[in-house]
Every structure is written in structure tokens, then in C-alpha cells.
N, C-alpha and C positions, 0 to 999 in steps of 0.2 A: 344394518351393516352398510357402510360407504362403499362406496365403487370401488377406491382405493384398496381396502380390507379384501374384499370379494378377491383380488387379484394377486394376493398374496400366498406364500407357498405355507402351509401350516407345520409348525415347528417342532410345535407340542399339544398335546390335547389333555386336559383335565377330566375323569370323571367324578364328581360328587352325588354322594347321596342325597337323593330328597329327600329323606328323612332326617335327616341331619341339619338344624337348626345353627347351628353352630359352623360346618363347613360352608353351608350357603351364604351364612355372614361374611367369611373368609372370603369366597368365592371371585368376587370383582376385585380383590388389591391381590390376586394369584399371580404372575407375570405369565399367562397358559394362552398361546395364540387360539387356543377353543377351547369350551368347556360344553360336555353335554351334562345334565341335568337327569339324573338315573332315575326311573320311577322302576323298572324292570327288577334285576338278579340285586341290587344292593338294599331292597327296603320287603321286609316279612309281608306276607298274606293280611297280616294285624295292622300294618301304618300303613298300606297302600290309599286310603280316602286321603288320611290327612297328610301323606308326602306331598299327593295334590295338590293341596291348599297350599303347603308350603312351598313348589315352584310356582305356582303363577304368581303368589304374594312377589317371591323374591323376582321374578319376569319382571313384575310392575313397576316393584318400588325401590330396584338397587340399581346402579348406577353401572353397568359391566362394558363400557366403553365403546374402543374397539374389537373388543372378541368375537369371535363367531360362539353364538350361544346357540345350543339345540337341545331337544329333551330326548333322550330314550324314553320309550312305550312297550308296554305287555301286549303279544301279540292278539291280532284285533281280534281273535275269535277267544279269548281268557272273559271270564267274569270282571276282572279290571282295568278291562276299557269300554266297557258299558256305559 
């Protein structure tokens, strides 16, 4: 995030499911002055490993600008954040 970004008043927020393949492709051409990254209430007991995988992939390797990106997390005392 630039200095410039940092000091900007946030307009709109995005959440997307990390389990969601598909929205996380969408995700960077969204026009959403932030996007958080749901690992929490939007993704079942059953894809919690690999929603995982699929934010940091998408962290690494997509292009999301200016945004403020952050992740939602299962609270730290759950089984999935171990």
C-alpha cells in the first residue's frame, strides 16, 4: 500500500470468499477501495485448508493495485488457525 492509499478515506469494502476460485479471479478489476479476503463465516469446516491456499496463491500472484487488501481469520483459539 503507498503512502498516498494509506491516507485515503475508504469508500467501499469488498468481501470475497476464499473459497471462491472464481470471485478471487474477479477480485482485482472490482473498482472496491478494500477487499478483505474471508477465510472465517463465508467458507465450510470442509474448504477451510484449501481456501488457504487459495488466498495466499491469489496474495502472491494477482495484481490488486491500489487496494487495501486484508484477510479475515477464524478466531485464534478454533482448530483453523492452527
Amino acid at each position: 500500500m503507498s503512502e498516498r492509499t494509506r491516507n485515503l478515506p475508504r469508500r467501499s469494502c469488498l468481501s470475497i470468499p476464499g473459497s471462491s476460485e472464481k470471485m478471487l479471479g474477479k477480485g482485482p478489476g472490482i473498482p472496491a477501495d478494500m477487499i478483505f479476503l474471508d477465510l472465517e463465516d463465508s467458507v465450510s469446516p470442509l474448504e477451510k485448508e484449501a481456501a488457504r491456499a487459495k488466498v495466499v496463491d491469489a496474495i502472491k500472484n494477482q495484481d490488486w493495485g491500489e487496494k487495501v487488501l486484508c484477510v479475515r481469520v477464524n478466531a485464534w483459539d478454533t482448530e483453523w488457525t492452527a
